[in-house]
C-alpha positions as CSV (number, residue, x, y, z in Angstrom):
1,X,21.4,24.0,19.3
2,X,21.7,27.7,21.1
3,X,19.1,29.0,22.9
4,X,18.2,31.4,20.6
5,X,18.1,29.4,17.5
6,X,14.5,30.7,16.1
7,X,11.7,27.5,15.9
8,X,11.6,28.5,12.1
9,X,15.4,27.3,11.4
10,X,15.1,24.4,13.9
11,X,15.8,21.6,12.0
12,X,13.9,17.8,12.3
13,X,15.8,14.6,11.1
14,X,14.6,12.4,8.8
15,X,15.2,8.9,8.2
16,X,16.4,9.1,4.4
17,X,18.6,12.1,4.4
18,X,19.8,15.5,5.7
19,X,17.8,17.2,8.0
20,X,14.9,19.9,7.2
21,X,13.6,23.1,8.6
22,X,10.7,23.0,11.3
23,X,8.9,25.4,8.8
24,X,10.3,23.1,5.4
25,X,7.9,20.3,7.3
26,X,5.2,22.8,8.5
27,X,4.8,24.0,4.4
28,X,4.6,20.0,3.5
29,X,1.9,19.1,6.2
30,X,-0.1,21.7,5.3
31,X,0.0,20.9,1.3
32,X,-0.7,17.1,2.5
33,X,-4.2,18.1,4.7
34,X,-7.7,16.9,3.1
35,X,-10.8,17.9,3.9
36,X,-13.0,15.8,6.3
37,X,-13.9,12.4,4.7
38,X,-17.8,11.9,4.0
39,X,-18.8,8.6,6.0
40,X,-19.2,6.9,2.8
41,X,-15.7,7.5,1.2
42,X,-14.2,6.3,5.0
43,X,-16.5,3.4,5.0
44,X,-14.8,2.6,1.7
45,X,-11.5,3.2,2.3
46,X,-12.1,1.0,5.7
47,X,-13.4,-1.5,3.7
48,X,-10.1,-1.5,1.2
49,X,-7.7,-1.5,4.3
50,X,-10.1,-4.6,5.6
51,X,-9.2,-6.5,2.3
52,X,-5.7,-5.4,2.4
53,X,-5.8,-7.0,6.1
54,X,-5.6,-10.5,5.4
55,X,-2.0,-11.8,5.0
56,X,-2.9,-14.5,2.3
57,X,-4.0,-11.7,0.1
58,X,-1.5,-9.3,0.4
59,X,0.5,-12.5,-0.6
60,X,-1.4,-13.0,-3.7
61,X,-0.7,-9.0,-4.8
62,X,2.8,-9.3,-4.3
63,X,2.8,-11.9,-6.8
64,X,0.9,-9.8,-9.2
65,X,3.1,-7.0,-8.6
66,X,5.6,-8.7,-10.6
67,X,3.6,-10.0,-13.5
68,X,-0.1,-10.8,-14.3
69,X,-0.9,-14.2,-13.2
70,X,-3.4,-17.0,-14.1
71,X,-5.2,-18.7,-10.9
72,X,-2.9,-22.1,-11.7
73,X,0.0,-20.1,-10.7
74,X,-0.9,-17.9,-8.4
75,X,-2.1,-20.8,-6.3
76,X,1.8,-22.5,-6.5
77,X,3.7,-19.0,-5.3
78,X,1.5,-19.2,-2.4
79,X,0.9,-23.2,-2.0
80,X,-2.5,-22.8,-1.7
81,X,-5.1,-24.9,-4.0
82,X,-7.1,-23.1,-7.0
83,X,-10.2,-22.8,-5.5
84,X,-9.1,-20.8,-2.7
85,X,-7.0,-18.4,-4.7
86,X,-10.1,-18.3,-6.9
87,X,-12.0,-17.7,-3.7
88,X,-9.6,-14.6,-2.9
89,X,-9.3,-13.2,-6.1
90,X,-13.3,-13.3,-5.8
91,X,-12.7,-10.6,-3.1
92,X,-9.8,-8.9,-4.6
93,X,-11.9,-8.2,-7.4
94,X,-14.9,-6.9,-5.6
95,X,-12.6,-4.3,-3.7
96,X,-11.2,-3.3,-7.2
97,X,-7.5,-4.2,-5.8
98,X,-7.5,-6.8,-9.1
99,X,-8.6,-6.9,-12.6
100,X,-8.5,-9.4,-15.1
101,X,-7.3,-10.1,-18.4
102,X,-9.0,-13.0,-20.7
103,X,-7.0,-14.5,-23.4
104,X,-8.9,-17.6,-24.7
105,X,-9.9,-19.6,-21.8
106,X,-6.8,-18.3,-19.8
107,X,-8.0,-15.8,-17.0
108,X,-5.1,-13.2,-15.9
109,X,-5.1,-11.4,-12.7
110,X,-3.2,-8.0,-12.3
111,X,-3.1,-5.4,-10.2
112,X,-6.2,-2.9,-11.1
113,X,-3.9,0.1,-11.4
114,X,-0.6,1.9,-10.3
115,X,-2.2,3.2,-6.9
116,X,-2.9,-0.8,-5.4
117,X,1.3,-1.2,-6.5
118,X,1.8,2.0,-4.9
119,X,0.0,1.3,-2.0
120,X,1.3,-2.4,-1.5
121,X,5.1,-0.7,-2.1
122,X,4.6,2.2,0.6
123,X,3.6,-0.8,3.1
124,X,6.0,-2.7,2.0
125,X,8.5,0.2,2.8
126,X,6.6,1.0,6.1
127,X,7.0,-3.0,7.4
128,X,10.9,-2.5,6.6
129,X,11.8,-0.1,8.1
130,X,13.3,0.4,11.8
131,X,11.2,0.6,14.7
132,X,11.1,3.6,17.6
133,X,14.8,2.4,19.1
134,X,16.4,1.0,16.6
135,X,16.2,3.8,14.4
């Protein structure tokens, strides 16, 4: 780049295409900034990232990701027994990660809605994808 390339048509590379425009990402970051959280919506979202934190129940959502599942088999995808799925999905539940679905005595788990799938998917993508050097 020439020394007097203006900082407006620098351009930053991405890791999923072409390059952009220093002022192409300034325009994005500011769209993407919130206001200051109140302490009890980031005590909240702490508490869903402390759910989130525990590797048996990220387990248990990528099952559900797929399909609603009952307790029976939810506990064989992740070989553990039904009580401590049950025990799990107690917590899932409480954080509003999972709902349920009766039919008859059956008991269905599923993701509570398309932001927990989003959410699980953008990790998902985060975990995946190169670190600092090997990019």
């Amino acid at each position: 780049m020439s020394q007097t390339t203006s900082t407006l048509t620098r351009t930053v590379p991405t890791r999923s295409g072409p390059a952009i425009t220093a002022s192409t990402v300034r325009r994005r970051v500011a769209r993407a900034i919130v206001p200051p959280l109140s302490a009890e919506t980031a005590q909240a979202l702490a508490e869903t990232f402390r759910v989130l934190g525990d590797p048996t129940r990220i387990r248990l959502i990528a099952a559900m990701a797929l399909a609603e599942r009952c307790v029976g088999d939810l506990a064989s995808l992740v070989g553990m027994s039904e009580s401590a799925v049950s025990h799990q999905l107690r917590m899932l539940r409480a954080a509003r990660l999972v709902r349920t679905r009766r039919a008859g005595r059956q008991v269905f788990y599923t993701l509570d809605d398309g932001h927990i799938l989003a959410l699980f998917e953008q990790g998902l993508s985060h975990v995946h994808e190169p670190h600092g050097d090997e990019r």
